[in-house]
Chimera marker file (.cmm) of the C-alpha trace (Angstrom):
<marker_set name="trace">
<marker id="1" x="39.711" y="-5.050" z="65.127" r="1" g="1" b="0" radius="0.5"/>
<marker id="2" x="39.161" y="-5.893" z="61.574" r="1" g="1" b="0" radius="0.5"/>
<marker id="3" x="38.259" y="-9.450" z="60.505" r="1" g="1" b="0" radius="0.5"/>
<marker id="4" x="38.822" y="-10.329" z="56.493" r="1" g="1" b="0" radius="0.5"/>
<marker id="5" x="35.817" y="-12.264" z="55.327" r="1" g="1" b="0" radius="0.5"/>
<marker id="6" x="35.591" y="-13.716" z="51.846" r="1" g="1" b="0" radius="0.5"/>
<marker id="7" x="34.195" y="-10.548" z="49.896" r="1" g="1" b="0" radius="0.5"/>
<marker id="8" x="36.541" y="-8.198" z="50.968" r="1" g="1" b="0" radius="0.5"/>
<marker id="9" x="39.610" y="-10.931" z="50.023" r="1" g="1" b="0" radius="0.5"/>
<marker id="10" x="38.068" y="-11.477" z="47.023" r="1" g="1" b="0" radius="0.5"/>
<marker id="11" x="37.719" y="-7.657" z="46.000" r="1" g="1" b="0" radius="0.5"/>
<marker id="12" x="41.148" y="-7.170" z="47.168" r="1" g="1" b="0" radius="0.5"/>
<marker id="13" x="42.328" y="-10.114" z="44.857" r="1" g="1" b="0" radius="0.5"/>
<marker id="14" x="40.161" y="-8.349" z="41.719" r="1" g="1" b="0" radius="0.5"/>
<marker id="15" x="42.209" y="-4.985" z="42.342" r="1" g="1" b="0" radius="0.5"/>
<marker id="16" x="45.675" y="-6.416" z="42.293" r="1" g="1" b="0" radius="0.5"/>
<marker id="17" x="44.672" y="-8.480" z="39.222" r="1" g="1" b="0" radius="0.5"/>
<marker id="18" x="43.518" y="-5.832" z="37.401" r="1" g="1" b="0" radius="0.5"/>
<marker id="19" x="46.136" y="-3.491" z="38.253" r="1" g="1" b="0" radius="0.5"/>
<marker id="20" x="48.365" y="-6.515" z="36.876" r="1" g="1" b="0" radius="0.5"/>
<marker id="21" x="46.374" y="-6.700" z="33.759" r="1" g="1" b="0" radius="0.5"/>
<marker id="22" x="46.445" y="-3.107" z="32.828" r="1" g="1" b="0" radius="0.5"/>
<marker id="23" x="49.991" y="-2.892" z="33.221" r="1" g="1" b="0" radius="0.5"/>
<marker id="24" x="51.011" y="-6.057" z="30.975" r="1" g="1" b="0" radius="0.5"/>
<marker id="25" x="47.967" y="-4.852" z="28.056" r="1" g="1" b="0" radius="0.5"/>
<marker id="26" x="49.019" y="-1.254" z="27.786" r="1" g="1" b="0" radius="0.5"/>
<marker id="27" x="52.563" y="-0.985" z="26.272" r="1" g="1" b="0" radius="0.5"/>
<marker id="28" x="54.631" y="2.018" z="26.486" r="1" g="1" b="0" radius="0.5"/>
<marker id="29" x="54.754" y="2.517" z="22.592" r="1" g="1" b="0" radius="0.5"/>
<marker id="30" x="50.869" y="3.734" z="22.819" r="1" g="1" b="0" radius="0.5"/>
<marker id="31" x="51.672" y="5.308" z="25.867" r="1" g="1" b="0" radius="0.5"/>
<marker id="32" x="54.586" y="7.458" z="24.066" r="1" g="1" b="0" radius="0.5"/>
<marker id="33" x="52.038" y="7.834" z="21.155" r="1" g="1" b="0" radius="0.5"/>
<marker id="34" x="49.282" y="9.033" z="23.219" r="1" g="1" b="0" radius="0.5"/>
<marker id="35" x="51.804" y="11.556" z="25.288" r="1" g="1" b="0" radius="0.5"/>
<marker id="36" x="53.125" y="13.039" z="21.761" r="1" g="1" b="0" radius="0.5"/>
<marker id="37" x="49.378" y="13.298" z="20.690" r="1" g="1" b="0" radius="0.5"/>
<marker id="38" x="48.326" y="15.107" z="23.802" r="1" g="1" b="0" radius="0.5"/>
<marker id="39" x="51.656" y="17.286" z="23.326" r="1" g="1" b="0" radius="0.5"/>
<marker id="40" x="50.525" y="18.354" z="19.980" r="1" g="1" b="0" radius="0.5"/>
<marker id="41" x="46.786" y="19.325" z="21.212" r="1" g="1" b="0" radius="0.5"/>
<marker id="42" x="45.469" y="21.812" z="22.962" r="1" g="1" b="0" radius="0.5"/>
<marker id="43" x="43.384" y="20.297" z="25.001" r="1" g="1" b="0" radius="0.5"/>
<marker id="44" x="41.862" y="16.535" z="24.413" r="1" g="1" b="0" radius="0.5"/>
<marker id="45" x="39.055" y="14.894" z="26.708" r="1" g="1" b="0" radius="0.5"/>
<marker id="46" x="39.001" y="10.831" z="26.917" r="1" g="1" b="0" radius="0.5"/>
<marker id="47" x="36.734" y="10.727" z="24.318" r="1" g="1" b="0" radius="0.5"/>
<marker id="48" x="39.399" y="12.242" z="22.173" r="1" g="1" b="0" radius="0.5"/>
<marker id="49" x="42.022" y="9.976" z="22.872" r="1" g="1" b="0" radius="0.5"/>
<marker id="50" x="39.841" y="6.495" z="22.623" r="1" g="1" b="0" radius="0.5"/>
<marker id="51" x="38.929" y="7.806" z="18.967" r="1" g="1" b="0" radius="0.5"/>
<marker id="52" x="42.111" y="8.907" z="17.740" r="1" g="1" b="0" radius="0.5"/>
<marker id="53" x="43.494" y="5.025" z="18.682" r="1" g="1" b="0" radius="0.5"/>
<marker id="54" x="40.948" y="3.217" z="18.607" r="1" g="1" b="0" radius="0.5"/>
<marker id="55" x="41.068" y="1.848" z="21.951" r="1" g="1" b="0" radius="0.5"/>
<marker id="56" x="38.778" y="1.887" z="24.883" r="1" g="1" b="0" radius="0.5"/>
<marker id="57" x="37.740" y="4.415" z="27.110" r="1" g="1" b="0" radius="0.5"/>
<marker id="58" x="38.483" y="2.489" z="29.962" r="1" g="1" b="0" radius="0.5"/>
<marker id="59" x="42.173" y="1.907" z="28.726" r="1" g="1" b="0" radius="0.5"/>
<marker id="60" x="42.372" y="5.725" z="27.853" r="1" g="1" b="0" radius="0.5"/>
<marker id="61" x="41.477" y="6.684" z="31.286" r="1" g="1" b="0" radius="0.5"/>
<marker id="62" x="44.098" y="4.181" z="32.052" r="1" g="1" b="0" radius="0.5"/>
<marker id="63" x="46.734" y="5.168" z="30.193" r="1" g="1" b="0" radius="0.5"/>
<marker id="64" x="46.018" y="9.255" z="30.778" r="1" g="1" b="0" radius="0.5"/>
<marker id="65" x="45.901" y="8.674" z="34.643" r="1" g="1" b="0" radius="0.5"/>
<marker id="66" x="49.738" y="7.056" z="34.577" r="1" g="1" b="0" radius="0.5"/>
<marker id="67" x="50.161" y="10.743" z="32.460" r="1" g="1" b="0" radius="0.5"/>
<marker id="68" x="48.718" y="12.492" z="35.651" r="1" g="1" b="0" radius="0.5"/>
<marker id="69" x="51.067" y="10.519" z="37.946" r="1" g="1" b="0" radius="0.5"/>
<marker id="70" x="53.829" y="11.509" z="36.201" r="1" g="1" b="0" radius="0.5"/>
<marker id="71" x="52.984" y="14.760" z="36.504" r="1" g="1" b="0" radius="0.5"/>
<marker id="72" x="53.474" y="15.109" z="32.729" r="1" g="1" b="0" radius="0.5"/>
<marker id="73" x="49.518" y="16.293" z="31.890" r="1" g="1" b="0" radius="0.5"/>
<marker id="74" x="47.307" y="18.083" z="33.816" r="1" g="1" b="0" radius="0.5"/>
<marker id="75" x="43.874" y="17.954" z="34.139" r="1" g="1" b="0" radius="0.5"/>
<marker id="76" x="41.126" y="20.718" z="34.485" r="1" g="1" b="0" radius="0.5"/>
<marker id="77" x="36.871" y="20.183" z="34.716" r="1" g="1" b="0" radius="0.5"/>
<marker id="78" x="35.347" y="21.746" z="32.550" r="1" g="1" b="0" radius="0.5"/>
<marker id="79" x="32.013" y="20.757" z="33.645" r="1" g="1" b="0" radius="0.5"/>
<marker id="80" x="31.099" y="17.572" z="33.469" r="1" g="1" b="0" radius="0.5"/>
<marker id="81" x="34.106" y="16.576" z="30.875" r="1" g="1" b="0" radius="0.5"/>
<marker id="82" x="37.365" y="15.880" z="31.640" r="1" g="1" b="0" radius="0.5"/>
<marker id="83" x="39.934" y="17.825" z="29.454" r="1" g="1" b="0" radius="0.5"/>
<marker id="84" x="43.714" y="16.853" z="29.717" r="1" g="1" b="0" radius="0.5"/>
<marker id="85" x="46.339" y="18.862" z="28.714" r="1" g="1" b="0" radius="0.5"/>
<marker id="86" x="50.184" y="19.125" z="28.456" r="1" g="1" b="0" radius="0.5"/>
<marker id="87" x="52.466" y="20.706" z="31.420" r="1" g="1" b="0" radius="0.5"/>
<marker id="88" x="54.390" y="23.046" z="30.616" r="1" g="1" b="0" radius="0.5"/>
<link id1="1" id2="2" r="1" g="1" b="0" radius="0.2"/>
<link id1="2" id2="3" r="1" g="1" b="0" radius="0.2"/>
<link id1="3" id2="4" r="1" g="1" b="0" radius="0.2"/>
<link id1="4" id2="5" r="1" g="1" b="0" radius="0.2"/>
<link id1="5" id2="6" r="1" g="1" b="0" radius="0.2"/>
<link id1="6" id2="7" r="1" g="1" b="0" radius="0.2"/>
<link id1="7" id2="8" r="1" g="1" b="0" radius="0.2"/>
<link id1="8" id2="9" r="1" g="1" b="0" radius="0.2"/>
<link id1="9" id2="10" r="1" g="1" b="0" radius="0.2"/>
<link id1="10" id2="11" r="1" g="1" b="0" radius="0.2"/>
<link id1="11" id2="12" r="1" g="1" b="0" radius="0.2"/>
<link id1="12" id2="13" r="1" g="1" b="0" radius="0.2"/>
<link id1="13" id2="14" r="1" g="1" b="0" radius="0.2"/>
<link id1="14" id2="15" r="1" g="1" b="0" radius="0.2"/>
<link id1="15" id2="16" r="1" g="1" b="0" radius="0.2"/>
<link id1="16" id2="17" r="1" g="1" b="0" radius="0.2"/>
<link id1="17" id2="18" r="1" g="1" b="0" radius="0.2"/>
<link id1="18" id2="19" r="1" g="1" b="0" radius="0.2"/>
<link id1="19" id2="20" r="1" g="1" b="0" radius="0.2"/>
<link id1="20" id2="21" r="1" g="1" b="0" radius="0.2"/>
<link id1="21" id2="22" r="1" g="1" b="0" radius="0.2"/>
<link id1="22" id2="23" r="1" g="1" b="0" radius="0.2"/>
<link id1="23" id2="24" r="1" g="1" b="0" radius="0.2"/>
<link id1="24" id2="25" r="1" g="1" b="0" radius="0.2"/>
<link id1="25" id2="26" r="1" g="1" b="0" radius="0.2"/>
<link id1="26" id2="27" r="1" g="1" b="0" radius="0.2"/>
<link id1="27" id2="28" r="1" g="1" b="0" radius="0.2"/>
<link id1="28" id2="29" r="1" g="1" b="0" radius="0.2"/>
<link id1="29" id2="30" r="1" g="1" b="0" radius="0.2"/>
<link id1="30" id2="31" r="1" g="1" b="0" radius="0.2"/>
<link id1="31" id2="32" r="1" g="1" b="0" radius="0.2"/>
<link id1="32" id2="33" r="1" g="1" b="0" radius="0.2"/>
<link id1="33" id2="34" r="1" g="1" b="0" radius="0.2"/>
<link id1="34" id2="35" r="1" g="1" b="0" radius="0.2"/>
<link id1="35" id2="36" r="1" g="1" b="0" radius="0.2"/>
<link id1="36" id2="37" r="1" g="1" b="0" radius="0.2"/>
<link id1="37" id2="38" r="1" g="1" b="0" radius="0.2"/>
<link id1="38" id2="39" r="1" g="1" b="0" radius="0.2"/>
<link id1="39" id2="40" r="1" g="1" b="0" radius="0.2"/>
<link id1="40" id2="41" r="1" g="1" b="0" radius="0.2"/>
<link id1="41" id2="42" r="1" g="1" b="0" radius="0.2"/>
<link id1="42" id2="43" r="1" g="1" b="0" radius="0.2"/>
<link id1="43" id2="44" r="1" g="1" b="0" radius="0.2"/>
<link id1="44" id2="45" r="1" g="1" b="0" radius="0.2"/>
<link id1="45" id2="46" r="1" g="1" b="0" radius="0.2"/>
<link id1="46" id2="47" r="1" g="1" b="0" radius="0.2"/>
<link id1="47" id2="48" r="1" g="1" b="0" radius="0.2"/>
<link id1="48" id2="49" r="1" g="1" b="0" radius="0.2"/>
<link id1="49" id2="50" r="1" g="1" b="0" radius="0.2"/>
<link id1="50" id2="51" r="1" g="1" b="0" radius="0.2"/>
<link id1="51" id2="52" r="1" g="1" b="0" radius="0.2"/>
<link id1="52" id2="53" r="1" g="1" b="0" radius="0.2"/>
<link id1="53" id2="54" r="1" g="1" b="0" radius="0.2"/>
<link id1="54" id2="55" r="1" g="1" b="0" radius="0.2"/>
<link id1="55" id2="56" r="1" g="1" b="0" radius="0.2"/>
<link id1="56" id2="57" r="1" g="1" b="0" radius="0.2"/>
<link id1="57" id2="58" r="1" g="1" b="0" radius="0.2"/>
<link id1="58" id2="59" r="1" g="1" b="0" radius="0.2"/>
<link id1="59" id2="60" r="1" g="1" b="0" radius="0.2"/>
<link id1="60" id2="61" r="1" g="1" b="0" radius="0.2"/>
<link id1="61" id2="62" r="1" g="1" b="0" radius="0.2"/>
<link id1="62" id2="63" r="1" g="1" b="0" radius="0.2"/>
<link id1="63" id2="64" r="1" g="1" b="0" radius="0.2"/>
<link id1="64" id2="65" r="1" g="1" b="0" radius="0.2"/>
<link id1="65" id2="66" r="1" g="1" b="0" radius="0.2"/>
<link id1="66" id2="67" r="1" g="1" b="0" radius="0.2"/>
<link id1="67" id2="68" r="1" g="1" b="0" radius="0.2"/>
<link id1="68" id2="69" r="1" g="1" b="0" radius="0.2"/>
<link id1="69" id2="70" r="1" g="1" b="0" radius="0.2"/>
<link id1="70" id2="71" r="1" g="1" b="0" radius="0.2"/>
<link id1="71" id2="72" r="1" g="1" b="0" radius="0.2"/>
<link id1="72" id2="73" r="1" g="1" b="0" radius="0.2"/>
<link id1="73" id2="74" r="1" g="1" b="0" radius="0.2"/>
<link id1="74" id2="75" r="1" g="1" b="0" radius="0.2"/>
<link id1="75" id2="76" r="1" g="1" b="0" radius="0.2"/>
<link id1="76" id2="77" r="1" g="1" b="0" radius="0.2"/>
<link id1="77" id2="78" r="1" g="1" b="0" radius="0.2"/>
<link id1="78" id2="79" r="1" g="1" b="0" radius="0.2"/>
<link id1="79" id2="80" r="1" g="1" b="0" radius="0.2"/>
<link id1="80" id2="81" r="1" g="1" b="0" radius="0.2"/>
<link id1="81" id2="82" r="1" g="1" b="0" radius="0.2"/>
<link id1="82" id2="83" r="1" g="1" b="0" radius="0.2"/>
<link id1="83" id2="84" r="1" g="1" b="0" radius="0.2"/>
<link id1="84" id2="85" r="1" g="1" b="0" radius="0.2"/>
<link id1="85" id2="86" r="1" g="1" b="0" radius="0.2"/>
<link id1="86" id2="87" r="1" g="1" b="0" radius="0.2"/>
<link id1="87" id2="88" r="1" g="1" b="0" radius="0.2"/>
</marker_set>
């Protein structure tokens, strides 16, 4: 049987708020942008993306990992680096 105590509500809480957050801060113009710019590339890594913007790495990874979902950009290791790149 599993008994909530106070740290696992609270981390719980944390996760649904940020979830919230991300999805109010990131708007889908920048998304759109970002998806063209990745479209254009051959292959861009995080790093890429947060410089071409100007936004955060943290929002990038945001923003490319809602690209994964939809199955629109793939993603390949190439070792410890990330690269993204468009589905064809």
């Amino acid at each position: 049987m599993f008994r909530c105590n106070k740290t696992v509500t609270f981390i719980y809480t944390k996760v649904l708020w940020r979830s919230d957050e991300m999805s109010n801060e990131t708007s889908t113009d920048l998304v759109k942008q970002v998806e063209e710019y990745i479209h254009t590339e051959e292959q861009v890594s995080i790093q890429d993306v947060a410089k071409q913007f100007n936004i955060s790495r943290y929002r990038t990874n945001g923003i490319l990992g809602m690209l994964v979902g939809a199955g629109k950009v793939g993603v390949k290791e190439i070792g410890p680096v990330k690269v993204h790149y468009w589905r064809r």
